[in-house]
Backbone of each chain as nested JSON, in Angstrom:
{
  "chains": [
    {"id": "A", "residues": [
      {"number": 1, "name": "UNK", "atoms": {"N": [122.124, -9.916, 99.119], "CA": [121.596, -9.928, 100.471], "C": [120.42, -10.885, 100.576]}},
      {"number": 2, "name": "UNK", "atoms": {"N": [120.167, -11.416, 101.899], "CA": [119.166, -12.546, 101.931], "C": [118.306, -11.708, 102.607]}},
      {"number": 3, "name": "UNK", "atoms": {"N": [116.679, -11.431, 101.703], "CA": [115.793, -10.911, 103.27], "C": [114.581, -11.848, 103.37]}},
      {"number": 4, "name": "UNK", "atoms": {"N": [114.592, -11.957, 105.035], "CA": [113.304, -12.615, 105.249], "C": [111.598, -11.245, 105.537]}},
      {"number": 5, "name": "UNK", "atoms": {"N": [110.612, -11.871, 105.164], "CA": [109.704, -11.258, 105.107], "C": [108.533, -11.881, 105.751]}},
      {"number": 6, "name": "UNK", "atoms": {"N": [108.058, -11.166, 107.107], "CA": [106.418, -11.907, 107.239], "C": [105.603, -10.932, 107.057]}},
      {"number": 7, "name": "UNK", "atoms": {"N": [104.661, -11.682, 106.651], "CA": [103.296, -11.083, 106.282], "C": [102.288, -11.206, 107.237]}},
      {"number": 8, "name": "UNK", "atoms": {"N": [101.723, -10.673, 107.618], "CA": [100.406, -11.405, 108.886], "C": [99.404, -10.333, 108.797]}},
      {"number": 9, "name": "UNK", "atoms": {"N": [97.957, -10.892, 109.309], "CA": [97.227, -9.879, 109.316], "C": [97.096, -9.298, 110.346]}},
      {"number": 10, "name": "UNK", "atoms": {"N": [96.353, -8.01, 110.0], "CA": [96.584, -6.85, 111.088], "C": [95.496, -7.258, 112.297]}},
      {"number": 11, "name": "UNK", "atoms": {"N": [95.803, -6.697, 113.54], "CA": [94.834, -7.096, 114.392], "C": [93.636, -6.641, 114.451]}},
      {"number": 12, "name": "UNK", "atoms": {"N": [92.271, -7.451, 114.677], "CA": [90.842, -7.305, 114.63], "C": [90.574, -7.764, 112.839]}},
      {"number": 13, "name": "UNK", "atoms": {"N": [91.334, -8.069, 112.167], "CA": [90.754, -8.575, 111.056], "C": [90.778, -10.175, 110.994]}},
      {"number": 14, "name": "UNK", "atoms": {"N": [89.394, -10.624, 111.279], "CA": [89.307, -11.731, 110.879], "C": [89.922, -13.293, 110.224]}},
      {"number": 15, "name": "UNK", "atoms": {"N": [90.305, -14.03, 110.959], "CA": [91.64, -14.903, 110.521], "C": [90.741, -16.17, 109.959]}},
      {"number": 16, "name": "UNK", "atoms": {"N": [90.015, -16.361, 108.994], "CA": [89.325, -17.697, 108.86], "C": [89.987, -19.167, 108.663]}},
      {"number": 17, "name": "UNK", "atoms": {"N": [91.393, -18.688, 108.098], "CA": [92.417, -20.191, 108.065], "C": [92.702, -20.498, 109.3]}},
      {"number": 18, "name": "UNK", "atoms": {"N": [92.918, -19.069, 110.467], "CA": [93.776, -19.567, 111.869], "C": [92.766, -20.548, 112.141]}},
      {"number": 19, "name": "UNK", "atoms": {"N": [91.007, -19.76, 112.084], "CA": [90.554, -20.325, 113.157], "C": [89.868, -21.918, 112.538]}},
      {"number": 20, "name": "UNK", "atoms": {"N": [90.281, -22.453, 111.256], "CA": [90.305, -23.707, 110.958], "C": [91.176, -24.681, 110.977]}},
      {"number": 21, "name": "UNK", "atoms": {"N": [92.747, -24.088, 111.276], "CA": [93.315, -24.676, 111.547], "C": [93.315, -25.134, 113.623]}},
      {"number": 22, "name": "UNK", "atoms": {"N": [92.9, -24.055, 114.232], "CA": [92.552, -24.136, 115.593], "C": [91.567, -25.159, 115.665]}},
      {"number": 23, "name": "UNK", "atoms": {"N": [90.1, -25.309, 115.198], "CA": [89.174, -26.149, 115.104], "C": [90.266, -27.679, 114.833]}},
      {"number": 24, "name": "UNK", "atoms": {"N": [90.619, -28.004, 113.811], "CA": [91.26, -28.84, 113.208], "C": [92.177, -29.764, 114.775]}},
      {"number": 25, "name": "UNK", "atoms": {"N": [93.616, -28.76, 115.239], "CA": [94.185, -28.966, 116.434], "C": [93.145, -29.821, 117.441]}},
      {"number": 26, "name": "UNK", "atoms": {"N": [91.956, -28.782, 117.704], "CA": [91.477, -29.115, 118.86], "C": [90.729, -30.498, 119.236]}},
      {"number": 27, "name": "UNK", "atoms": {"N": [90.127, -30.642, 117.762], "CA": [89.696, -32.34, 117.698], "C": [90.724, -33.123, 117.097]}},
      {"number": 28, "name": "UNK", "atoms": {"N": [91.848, -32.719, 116.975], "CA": [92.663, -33.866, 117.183], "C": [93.292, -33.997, 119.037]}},
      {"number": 29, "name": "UNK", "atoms": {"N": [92.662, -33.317, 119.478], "CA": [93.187, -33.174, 120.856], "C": [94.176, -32.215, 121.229]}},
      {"number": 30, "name": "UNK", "atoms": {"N": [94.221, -31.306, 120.644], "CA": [95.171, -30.484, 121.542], "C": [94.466, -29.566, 121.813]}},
      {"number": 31, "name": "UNK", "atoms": {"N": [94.021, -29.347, 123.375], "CA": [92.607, -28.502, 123.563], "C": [92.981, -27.493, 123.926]}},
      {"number": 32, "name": "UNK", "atoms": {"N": [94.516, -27.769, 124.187], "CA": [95.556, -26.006, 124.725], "C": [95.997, -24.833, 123.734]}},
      {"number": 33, "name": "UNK", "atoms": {"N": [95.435, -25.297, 122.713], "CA": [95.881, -24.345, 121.347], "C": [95.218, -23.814, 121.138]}},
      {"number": 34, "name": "UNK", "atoms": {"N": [95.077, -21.956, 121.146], "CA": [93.748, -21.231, 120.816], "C": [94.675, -19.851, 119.692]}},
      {"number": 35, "name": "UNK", "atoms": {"N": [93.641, -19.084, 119.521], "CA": [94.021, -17.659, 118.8], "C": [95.182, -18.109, 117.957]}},
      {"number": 36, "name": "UNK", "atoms": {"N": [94.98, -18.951, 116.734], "CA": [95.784, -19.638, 115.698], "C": [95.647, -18.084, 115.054]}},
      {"number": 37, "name": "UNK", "atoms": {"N": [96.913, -17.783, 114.206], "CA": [97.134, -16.668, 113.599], "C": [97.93, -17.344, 112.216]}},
      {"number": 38, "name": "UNK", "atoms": {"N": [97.869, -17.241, 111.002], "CA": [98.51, -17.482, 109.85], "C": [99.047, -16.42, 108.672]}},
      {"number": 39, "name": "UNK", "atoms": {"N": [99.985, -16.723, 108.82], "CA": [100.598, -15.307, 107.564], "C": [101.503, -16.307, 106.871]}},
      {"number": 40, "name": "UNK", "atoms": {"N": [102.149, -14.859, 105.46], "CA": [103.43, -15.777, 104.806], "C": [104.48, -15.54, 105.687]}},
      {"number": 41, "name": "UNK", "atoms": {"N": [105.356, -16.188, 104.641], "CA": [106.569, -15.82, 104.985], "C": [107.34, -16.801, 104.038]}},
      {"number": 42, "name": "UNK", "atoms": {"N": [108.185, -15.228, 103.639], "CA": [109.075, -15.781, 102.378], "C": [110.541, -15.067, 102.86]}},
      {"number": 43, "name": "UNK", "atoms": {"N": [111.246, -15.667, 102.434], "CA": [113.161, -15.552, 101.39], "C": [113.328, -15.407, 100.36]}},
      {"number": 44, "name": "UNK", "atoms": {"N": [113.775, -14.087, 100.438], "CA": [114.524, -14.106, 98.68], "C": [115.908, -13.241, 98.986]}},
      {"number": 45, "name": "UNK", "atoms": {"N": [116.536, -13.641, 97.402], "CA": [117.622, -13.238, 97.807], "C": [117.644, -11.841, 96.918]}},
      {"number": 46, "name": "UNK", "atoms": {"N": [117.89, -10.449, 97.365], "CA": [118.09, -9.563, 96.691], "C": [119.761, -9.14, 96.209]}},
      {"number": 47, "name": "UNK", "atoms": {"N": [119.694, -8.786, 94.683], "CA": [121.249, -8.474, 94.214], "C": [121.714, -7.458, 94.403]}},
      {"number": 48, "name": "UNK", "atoms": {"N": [121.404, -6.879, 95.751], "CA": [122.029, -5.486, 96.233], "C": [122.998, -5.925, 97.243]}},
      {"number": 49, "name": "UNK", "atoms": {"N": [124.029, -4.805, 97.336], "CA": [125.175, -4.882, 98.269], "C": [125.064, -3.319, 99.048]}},
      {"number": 50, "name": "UNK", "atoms": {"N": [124.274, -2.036, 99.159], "CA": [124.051, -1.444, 99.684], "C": [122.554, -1.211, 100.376]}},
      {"number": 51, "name": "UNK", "atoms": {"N": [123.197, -1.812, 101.694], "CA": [121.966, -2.102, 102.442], "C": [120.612, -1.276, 102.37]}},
      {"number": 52, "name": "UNK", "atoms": {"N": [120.844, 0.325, 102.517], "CA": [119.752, 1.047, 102.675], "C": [118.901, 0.869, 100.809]}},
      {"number": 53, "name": "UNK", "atoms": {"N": [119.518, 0.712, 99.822], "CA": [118.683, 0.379, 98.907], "C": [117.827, -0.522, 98.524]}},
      {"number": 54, "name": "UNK", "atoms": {"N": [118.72, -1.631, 99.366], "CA": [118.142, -3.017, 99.682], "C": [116.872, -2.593, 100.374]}},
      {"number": 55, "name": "UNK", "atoms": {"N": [116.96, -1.691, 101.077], "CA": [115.458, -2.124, 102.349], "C": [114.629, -1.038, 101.363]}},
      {"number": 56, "name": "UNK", "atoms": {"N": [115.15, -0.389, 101.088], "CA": [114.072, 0.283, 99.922], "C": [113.498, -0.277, 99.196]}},
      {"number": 57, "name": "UNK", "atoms": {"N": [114.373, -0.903, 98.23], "CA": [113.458, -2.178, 97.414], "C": [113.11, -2.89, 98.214]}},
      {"number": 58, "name": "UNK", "atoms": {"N": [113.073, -3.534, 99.41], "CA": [112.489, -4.603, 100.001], "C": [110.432, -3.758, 99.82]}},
      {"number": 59, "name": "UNK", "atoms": {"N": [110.72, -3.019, 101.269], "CA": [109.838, -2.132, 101.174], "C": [108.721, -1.558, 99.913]}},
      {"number": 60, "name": "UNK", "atoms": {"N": [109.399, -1.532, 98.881], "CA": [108.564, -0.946, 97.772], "C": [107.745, -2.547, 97.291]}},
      {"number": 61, "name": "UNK", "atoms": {"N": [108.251, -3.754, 97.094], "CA": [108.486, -4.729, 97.016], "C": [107.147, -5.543, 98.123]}},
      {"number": 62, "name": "UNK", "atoms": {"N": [106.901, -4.996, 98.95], "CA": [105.659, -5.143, 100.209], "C": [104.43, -4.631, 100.264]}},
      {"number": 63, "name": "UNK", "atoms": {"N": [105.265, -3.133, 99.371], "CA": [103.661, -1.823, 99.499], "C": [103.008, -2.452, 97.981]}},
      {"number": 64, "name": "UNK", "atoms": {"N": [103.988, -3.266, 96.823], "CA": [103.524, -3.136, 95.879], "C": [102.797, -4.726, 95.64]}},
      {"number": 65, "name": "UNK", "atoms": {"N": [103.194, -5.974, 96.409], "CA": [103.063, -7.22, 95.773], "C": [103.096, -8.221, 97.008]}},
      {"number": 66, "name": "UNK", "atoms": {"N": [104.063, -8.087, 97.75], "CA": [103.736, -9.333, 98.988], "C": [103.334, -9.069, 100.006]}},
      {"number": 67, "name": "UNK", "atoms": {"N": [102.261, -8.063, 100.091], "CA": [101.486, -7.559, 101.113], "C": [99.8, -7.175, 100.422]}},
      {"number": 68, "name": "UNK", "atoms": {"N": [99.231, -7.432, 101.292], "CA": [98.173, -6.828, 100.653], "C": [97.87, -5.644, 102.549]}},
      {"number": 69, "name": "UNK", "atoms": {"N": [98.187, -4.17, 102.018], "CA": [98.218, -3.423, 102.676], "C": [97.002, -3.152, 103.895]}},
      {"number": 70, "name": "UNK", "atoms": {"N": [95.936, -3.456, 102.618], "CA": [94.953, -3.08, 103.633], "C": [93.942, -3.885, 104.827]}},
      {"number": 71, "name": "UNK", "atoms": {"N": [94.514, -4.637, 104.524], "CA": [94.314, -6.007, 105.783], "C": [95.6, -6.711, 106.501]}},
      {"number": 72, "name": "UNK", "atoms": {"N": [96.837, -6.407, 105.569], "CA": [97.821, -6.981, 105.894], "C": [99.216, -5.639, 106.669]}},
      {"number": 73, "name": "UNK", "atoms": {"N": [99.849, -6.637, 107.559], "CA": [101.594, -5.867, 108.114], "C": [101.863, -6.636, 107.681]}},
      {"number": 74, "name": "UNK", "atoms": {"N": [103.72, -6.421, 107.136], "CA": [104.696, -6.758, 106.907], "C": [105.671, -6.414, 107.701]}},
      {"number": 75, "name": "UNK", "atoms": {"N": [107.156, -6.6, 108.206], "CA": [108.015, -6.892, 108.722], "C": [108.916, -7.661, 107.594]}},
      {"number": 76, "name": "UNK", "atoms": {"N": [110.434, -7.168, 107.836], "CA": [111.31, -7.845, 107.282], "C": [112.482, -7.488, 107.965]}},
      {"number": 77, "name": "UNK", "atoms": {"N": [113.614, -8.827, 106.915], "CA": [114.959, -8.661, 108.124], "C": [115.556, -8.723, 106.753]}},
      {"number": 78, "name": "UNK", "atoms": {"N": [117.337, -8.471, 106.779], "CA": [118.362, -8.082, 106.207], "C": [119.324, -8.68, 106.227]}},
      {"number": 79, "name": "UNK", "atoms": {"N": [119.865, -9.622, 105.6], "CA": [121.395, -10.237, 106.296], "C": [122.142, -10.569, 105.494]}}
    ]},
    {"id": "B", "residues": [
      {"number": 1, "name": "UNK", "atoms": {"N": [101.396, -19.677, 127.049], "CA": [102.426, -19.354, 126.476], "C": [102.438, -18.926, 124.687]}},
      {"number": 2, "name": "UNK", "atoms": {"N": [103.068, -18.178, 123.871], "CA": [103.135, -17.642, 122.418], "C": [103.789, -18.582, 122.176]}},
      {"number": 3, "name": "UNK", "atoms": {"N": [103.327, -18.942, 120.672], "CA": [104.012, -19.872, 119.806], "C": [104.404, -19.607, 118.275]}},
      {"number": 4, "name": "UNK", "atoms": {"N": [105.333, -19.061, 117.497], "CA": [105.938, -18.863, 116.795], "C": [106.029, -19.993, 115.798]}},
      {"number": 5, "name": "UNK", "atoms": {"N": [105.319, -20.639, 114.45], "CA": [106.029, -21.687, 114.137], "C": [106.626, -21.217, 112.437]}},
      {"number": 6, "name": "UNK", "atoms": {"N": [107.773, -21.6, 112.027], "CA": [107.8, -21.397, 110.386], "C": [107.568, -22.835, 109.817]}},
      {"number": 7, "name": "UNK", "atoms": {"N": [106.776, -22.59, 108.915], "CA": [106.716, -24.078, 107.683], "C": [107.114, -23.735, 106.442]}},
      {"number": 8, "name": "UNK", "atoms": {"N": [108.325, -24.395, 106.231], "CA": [108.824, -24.238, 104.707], "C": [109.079, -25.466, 104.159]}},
      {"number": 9, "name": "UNK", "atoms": {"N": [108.966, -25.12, 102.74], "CA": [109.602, -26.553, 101.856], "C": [111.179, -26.734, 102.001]}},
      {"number": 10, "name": "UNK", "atoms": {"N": [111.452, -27.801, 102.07], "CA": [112.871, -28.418, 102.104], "C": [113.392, -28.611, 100.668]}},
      {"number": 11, "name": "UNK", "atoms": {"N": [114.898, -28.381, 101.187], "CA": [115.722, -27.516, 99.841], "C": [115.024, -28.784, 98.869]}},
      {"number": 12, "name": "UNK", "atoms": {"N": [115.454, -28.319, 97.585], "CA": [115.707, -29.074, 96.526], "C": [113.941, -29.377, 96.053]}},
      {"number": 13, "name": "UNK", "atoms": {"N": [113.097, -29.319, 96.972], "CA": [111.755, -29.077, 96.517], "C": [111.242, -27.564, 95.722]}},
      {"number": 14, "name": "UNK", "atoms": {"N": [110.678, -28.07, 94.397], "CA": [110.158, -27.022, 93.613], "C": [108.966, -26.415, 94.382]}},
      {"number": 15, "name": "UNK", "atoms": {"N": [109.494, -24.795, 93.771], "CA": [108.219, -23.829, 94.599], "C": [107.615, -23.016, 93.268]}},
      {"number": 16, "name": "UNK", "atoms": {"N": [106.558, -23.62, 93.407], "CA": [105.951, -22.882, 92.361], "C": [105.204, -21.609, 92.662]}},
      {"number": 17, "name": "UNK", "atoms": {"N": [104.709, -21.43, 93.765], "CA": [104.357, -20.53, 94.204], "C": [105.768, -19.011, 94.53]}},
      {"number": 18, "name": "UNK", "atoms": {"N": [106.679, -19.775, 95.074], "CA": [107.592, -18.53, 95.348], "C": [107.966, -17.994, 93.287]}},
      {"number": 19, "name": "UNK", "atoms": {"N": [108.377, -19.145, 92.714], "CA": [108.341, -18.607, 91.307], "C": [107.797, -17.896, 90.367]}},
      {"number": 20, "name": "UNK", "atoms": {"N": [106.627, -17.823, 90.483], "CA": [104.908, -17.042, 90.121], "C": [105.695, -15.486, 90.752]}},
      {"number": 21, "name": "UNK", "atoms": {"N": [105.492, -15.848, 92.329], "CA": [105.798, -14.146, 93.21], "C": [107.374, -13.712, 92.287]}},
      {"number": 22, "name": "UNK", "atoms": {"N": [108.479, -14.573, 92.113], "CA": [109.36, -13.902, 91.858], "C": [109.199, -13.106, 89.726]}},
      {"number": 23, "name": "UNK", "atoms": {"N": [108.361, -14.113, 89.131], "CA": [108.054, -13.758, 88.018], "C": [107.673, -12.125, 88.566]}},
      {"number": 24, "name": "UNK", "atoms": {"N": [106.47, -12.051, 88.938], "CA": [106.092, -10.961, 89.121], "C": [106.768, -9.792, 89.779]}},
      {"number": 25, "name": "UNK", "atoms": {"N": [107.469, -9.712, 90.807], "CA": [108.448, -8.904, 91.059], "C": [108.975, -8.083, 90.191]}},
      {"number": 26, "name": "UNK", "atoms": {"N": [109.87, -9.445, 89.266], "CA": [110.674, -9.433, 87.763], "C": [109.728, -8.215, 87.163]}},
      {"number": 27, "name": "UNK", "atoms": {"N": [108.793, -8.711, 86.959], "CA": [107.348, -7.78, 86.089], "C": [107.338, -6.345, 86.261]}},
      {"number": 28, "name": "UNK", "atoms": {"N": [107.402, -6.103, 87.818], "CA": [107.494, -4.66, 88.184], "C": [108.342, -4.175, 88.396]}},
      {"number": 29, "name": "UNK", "atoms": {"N": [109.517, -4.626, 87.727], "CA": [110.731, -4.102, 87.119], "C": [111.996, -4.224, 88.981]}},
      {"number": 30, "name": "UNK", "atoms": {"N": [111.823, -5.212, 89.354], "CA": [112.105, -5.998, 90.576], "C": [113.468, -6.774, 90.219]}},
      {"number": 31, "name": "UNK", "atoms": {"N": [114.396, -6.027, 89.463], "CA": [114.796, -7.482, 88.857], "C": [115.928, -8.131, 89.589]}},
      {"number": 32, "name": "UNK", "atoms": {"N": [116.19, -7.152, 90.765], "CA": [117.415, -7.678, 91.969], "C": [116.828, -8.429, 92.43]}},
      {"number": 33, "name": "UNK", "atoms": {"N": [115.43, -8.657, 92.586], "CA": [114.775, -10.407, 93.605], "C": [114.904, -11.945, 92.869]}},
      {"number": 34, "name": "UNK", "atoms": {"N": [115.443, -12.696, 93.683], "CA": [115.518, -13.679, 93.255], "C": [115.648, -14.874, 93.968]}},
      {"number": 35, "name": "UNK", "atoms": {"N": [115.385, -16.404, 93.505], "CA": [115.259, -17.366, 94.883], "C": [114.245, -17.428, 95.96]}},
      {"number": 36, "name": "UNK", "atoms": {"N": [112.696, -16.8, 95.319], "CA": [111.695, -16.585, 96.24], "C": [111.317, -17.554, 96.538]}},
      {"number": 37, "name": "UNK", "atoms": {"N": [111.308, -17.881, 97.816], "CA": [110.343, -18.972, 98.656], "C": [110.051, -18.497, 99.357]}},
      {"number": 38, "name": "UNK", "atoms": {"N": [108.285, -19.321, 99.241], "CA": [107.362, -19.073, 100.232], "C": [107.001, -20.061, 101.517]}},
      {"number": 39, "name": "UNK", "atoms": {"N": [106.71, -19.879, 102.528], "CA": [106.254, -20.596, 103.673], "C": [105.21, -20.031, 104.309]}},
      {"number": 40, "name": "UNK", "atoms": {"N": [104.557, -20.696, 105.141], "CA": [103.648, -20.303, 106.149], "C": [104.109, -19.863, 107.482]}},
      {"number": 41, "name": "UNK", "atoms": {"N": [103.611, -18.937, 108.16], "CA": [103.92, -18.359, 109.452], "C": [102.847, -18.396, 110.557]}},
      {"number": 42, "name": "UNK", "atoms": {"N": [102.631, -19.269, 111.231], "CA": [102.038, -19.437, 112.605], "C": [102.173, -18.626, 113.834]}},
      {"number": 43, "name": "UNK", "atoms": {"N": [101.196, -18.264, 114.37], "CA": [101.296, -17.951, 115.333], "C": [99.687, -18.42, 116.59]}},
      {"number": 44, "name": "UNK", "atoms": {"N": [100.323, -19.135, 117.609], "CA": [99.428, -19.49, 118.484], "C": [99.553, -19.506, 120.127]}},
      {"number": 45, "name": "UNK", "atoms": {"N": [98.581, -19.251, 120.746], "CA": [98.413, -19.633, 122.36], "C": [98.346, -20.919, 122.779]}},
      {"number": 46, "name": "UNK", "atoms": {"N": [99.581, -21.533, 124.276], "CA": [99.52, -22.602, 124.34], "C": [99.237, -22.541, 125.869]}},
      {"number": 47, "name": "UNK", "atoms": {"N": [97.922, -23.096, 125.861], "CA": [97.608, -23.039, 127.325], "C": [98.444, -23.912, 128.05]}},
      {"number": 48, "name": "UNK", "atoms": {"N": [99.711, -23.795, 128.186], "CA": [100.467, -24.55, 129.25], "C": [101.672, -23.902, 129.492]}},
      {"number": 49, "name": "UNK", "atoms": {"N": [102.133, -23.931, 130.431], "CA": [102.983, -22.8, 131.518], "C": [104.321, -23.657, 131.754]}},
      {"number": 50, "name": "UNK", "atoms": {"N": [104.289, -25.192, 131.13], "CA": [105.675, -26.185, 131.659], "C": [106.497, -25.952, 130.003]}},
      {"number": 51, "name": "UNK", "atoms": {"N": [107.473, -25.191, 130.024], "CA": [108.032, -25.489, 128.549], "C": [108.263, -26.596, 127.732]}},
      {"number": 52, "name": "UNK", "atoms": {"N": [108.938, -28.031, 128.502], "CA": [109.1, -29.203, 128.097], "C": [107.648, -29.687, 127.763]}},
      {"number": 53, "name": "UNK", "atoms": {"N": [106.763, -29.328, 127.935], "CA": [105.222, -29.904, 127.668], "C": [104.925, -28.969, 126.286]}},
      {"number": 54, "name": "UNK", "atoms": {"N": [104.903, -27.477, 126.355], "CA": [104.527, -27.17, 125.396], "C": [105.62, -27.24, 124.648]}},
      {"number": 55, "name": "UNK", "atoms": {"N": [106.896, -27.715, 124.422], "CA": [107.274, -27.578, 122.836], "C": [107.064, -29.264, 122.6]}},
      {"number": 56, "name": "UNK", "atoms": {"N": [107.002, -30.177, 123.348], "CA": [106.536, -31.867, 122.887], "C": [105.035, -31.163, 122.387]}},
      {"number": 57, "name": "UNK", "atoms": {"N": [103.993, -30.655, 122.661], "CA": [102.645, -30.719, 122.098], "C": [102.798, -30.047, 120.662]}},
      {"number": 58, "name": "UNK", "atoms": {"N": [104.063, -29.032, 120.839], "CA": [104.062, -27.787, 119.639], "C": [104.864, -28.928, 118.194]}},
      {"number": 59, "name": "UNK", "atoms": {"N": [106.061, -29.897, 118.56], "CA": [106.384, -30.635, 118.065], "C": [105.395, -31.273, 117.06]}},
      {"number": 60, "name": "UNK", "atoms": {"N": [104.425, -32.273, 118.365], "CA": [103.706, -33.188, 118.341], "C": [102.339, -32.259, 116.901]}},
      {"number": 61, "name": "UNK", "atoms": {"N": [101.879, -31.031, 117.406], "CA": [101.101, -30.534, 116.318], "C": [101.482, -30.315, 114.85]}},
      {"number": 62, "name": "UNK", "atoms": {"N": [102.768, -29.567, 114.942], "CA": [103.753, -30.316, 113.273], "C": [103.456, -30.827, 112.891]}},
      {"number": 63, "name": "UNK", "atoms": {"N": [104.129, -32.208, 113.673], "CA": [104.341, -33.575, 113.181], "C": [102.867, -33.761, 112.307]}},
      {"number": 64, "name": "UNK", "atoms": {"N": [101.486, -33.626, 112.933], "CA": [100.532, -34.289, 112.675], "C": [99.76, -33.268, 111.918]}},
      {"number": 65, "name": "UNK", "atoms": {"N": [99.78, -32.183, 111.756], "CA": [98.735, -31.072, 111.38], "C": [99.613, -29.935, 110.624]}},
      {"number": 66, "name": "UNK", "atoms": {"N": [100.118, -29.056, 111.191], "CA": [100.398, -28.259, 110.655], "C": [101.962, -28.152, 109.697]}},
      {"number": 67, "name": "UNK", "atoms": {"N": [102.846, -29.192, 109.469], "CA": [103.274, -29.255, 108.694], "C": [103.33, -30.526, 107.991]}},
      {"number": 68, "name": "UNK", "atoms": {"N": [103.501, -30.665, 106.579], "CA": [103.414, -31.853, 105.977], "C": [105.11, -32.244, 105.865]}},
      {"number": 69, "name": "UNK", "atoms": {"N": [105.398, -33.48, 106.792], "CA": [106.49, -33.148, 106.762], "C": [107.555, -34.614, 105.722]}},
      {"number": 70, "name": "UNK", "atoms": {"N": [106.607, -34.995, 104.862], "CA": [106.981, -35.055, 103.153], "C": [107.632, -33.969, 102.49]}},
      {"number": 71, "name": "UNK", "atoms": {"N": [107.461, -32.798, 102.457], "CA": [108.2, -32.242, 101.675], "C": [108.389, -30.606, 102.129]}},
      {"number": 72, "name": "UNK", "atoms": {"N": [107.764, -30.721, 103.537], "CA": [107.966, -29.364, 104.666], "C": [108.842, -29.912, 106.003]}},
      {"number": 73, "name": "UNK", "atoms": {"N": [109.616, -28.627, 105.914], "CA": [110.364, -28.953, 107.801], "C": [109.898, -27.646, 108.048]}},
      {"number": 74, "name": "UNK", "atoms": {"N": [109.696, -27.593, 109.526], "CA": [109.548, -26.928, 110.509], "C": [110.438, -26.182, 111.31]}},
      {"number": 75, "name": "UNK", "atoms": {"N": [110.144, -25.23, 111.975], "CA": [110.785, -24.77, 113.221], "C": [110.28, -23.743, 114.112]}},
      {"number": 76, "name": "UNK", "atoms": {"N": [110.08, -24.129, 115.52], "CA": [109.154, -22.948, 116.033], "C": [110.031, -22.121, 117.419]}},
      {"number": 77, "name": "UNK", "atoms": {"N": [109.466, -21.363, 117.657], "CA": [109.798, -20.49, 118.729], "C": [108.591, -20.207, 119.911]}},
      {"number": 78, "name": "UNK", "atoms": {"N": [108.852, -20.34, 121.534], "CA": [108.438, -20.566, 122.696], "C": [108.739, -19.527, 123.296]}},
      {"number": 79, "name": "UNK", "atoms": {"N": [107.336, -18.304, 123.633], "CA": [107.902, -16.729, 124.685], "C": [106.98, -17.107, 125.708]}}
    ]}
  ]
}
């Protein structure tokens, strides 16, 4: 199974890459670009063929390593 | 308007970073993950209300800033 995964931070915590990449945008001129937000986002392919185990391991897989919980949500997809 | 963008490396480019995450996975006894790649996930406000304007500026910011597009392609989404 292929799952995609984003990572982003949770809201009211502090984004210091968004808001350098926003700074960055804006003096290059794009003065319409505000509230820059940055997370991961990865693919991998898991060697399961029963979906609900799949999202289990996905899941365990988020709480344990591509999330950092306590500043960070995760979201993922299945296909 | 919301702006959605993904930045990933293009096939056949080494990820050393998704390799590291998938080592580790492996580590915590993960061993159905595999093929990890990583990308960046954007998310931004586009002060403009004409769609054909904001995806040429959303383009146009890619092109020049937010993805390196040597050895990253892009793709974004407009709500």
């Amino acid at each position: 199974m292929k799952a995609k995964v984003h990572v982003t931070l949770k809201q009211g915590i502090l984004d210091p890459q968004g808001k350098a990449i926003e700074h960055a945008l804006q003096s290059l001129g794009f003065q319409s670009a505000s509230n820059v937000r940055v997370g991961k986002y990865m693919e991998l392919d898991l060697n399961e063929t029963d979906r609900a185990k799949a999202e289990a391991l996905l899941k365990q897989m988020c709480e344990k390593l591509l999330a950092n919980t306590v500043i960070e949500e995760y979201r993922y997809e299945l296909s």
